[in-house]
FIBA-220855 format. One line per field, with one value per residue (C-alpha): residue number from 1; y, x, z; residue in one letter. Coordinates in nm, 3 decimals. Each point is the difference from the previous one (the first is absolute). Layout:
N
pos	c(NUM  ...)
north	c(Y  ...)
east	c(X  ...)
up	c(Z  ...)
code	c(A  ...)
This chain:
255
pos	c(1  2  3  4  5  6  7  8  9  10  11  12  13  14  15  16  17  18  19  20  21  22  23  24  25  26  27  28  29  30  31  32  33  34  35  36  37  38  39  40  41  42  43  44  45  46  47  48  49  50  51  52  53  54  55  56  57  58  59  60  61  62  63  64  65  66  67  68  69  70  71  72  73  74  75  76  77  78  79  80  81  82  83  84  85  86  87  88  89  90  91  92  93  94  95  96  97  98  99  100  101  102  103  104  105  106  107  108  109  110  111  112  113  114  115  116  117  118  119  120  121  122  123  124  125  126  127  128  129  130  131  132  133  134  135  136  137  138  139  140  141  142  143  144  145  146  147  148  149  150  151  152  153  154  155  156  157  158  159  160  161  162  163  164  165  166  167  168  169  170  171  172  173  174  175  176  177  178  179  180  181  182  183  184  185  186  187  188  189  190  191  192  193  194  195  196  197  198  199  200  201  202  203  204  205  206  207  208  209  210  211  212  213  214  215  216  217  218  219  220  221  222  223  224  225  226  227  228  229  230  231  232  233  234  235  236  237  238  239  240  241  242  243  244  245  246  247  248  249  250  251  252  253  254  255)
north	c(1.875  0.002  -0.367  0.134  0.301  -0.232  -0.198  0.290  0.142  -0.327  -0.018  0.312  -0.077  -0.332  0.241  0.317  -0.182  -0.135  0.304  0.178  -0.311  0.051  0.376  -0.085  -0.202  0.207  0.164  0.055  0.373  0.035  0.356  0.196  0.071  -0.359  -0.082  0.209  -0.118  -0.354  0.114  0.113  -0.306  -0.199  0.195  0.014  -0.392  -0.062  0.157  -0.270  -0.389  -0.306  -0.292  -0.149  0.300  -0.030  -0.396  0.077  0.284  -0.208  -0.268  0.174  0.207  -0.370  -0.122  0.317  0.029  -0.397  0.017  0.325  -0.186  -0.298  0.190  0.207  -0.285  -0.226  0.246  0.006  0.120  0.000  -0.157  -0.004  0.450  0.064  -0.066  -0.029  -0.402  -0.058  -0.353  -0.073  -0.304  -0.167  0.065  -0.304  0.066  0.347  -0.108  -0.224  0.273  0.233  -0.269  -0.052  0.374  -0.020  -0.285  0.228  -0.123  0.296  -0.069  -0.355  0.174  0.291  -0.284  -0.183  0.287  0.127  -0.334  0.024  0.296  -0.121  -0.294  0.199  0.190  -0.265  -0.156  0.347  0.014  -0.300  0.166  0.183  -0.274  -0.145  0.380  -0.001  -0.286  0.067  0.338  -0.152  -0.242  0.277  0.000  0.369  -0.105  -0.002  0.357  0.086  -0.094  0.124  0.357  0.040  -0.130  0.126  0.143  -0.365  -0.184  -0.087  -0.089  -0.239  -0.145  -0.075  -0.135  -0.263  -0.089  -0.014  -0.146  -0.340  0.028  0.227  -0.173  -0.341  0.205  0.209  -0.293  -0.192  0.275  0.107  -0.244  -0.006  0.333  -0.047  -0.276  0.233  0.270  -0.223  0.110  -0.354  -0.057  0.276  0.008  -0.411  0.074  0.321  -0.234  -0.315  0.241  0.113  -0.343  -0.122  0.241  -0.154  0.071  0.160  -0.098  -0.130  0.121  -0.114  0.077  -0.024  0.371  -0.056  0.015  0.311  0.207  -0.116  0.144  0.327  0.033  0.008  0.244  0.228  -0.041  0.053  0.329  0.117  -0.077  0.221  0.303  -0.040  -0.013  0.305  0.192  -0.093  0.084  0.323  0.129  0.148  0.019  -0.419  -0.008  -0.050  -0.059  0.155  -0.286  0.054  0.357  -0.001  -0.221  0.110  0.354  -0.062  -0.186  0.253  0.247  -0.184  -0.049  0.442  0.001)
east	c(-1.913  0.066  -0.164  -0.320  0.011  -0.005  -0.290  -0.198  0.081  -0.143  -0.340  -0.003  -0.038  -0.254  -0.218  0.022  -0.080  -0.302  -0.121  0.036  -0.229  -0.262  0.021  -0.104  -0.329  -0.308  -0.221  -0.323  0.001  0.260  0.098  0.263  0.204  0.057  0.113  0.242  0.131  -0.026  0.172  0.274  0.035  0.032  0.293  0.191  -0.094  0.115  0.385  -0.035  0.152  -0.234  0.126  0.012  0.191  0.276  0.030  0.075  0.207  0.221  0.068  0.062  0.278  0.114  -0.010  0.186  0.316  0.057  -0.054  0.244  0.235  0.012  0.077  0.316  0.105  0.025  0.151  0.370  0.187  -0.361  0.246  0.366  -0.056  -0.212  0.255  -0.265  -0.102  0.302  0.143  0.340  0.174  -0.176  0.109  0.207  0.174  0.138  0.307  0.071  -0.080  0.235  0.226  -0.002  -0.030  0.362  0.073  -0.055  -0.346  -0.166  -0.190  -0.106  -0.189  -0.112  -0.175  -0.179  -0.095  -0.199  -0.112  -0.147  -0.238  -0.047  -0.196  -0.183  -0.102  -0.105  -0.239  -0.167  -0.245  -0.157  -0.104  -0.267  -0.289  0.068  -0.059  -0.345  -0.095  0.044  -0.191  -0.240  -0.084  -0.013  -0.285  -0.120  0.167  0.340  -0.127  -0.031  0.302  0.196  -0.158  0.001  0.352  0.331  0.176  0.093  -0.294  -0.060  0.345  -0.003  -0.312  0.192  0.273  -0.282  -0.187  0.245  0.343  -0.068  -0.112  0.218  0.287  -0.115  -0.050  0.281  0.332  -0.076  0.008  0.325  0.191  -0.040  0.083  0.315  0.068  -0.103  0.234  0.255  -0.055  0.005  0.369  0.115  -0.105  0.097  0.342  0.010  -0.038  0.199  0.292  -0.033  -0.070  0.317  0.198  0.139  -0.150  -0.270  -0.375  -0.175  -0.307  -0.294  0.035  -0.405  -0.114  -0.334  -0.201  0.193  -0.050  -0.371  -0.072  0.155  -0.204  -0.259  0.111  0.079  -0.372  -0.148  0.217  -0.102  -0.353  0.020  0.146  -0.260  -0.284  0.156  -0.067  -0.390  -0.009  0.163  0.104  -0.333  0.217  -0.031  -0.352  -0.058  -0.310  -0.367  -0.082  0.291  0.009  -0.380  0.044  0.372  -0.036  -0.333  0.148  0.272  -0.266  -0.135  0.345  -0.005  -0.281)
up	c(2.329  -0.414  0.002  0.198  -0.217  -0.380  0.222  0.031  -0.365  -0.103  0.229  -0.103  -0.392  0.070  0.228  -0.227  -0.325  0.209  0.106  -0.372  -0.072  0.238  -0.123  -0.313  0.082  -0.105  0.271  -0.029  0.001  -0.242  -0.078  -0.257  0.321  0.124  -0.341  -0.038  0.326  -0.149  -0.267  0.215  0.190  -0.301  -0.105  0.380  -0.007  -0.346  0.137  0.313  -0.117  0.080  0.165  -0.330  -0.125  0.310  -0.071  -0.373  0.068  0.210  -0.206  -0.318  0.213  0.071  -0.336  -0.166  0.295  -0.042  -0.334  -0.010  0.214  -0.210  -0.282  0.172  0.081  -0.300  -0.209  -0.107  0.419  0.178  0.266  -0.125  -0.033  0.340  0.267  0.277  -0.200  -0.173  0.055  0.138  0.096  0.288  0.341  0.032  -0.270  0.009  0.151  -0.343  -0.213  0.219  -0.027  -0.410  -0.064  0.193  -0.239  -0.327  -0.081  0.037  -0.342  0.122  0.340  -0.256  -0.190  0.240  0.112  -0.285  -0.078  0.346  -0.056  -0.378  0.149  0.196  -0.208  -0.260  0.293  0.091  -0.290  0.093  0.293  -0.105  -0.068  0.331  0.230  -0.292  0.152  0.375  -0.061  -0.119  0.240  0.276  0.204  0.132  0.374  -0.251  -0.087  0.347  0.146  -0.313  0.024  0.370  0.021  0.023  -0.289  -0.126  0.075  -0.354  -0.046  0.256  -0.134  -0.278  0.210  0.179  -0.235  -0.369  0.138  -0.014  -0.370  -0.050  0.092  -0.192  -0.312  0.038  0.088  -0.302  -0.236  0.217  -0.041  -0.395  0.012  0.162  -0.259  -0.268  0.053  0.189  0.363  0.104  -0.155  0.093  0.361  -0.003  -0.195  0.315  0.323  -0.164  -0.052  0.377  0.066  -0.068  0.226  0.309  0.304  -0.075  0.087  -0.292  -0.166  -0.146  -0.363  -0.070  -0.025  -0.120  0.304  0.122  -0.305  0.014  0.340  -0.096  -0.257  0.155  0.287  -0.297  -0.137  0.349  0.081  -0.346  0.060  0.340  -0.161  -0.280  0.327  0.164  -0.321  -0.034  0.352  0.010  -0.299  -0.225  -0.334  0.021  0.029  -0.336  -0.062  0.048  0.260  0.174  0.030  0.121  0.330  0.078  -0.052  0.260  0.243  -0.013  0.065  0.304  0.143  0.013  0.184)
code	c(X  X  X  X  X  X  X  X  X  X  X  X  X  X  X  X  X  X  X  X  X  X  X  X  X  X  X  X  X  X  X  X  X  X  X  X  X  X  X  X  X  X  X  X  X  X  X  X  X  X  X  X  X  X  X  X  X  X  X  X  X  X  X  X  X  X  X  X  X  X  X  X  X  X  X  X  X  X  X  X  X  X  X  X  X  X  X  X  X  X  X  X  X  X  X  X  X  X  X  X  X  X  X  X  X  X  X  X  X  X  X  X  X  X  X  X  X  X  X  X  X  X  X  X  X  X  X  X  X  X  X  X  X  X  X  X  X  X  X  X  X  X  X  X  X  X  X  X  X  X  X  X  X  X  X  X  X  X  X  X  X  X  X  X  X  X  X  X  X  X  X  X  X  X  X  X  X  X  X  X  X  X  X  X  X  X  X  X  X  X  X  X  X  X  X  X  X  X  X  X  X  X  X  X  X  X  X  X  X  X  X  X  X  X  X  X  X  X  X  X  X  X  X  X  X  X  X  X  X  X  X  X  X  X  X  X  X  X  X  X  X  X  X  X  X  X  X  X  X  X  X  X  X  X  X)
């Protein structure tokens, strides 16, 4: 029902800005009274967003929540202070850092830890020109599906149509990071240490990939808050352009 409803908000512009067109053609027995009715057509048209102005609108809402997003997240704890992105030791190894906390090397875990999240957090800023890029190459079928979607739709856009680059740009500059501020020997110096208990199942000491993919999933949860906002929220509409075609598809959705 919401989808047909957007649909019909969006007709609704293309066929109203037509009209307000046609309303403005000259007639032959022109008179004071028809234009001052011009007039006010010109005025209710000028409040109703063109196709062009809904396209635009849409992808500079893009642009600023992964741009936003980006930003968040590269800053000093974008991921190690939001607990909903922050990243821990994998899976398959939370029995070895259970197992070295009970050892006394609670400072060891503490620093791989951190490391973790300072990688991330390093690779998040080069985000940014890559989501530019994909917005830009959006055709108005992107548009479409994005505005009649669900709540997420541009999210997983993003999700389709950025992880592959994303995740080429994003392991390289990773895994210096984790050099840089010594993830790499610490997580390394971590699983060898576990490693060398007996009877335990070994594991793989390369964290790069792992911290790669949840950076991401930290950018792409970040980028849906940031799209639930534009959607619903009219104190992040923060622009002209913006507030024009939200605030009227918000009025078409009353109606």
């Amino acid at each position: 029902m919401k989808k047909a409803i957007l649909f019909a908000a969006i007709v609704s512009a293309f066929c109203l800005n037509s009209c307000a067109i046609q309303a403005q053609t000259p007639r032959s027995s022109s008179s004071t009274p028809a234009k001052s009715s011009s007039s006010a057509t010109q005025t209710s048209s000028s409040l109703i967003p063109t196709n062009l102005d809904i396209n635009n609108a849409l992808k500079q809402a893009l642009e600023l929540s992964t741009g936003k997003s980006s930003d968040q997240l590269s800053a000093v704890d974008g991921f190690f202070g939001d607990a909903a992105i922050k990243i821990l030791f994998p899976p398959e190894a939370l029995k070895a850092e259970k197992t070295l906390r009970s050892l006394g090397l609670n400072k060891l875990c503490d620093d791989v830890i951190l490391s973790l999240n300072r990688a991330a957090e390093g690779a998040a800023k080069e985000a940014k020109p890559i989501f530019v890029n994909a917005i830009k190459q959006m055709t108005l079928k992107d548009v479409s599906n994005i505005l009649l979607g669900e709540q997420d739709a541009a999210t997983q856009y993003f999700k389709t149509s950025t992880t592959t680059q994303l995740s080429a740009k994003f392991k390289p500059i990773i895994e210096g990071s984790l050099n840089k501020v010594g993830a790499t020997r610490y997580y390394t110096s971590a699983a060898t240490q576990y490693n060398k208990v007996p009877f335990v199942k070994k594991i793989n000491p390369d964290i790069t990939e792992y911290v790669t993919q949840k950076a991401m999933d930290g950018l792409f949860l970040q980028i849906a808050k940031e799209e639930l906002k534009i959607r619903s929220d009219l104190s992040a509409r923060t622009t002209p352009l913006l507030k024009k075609v939200f605030s009227f598809a918000d009025e078409m959705l009353k109606k």
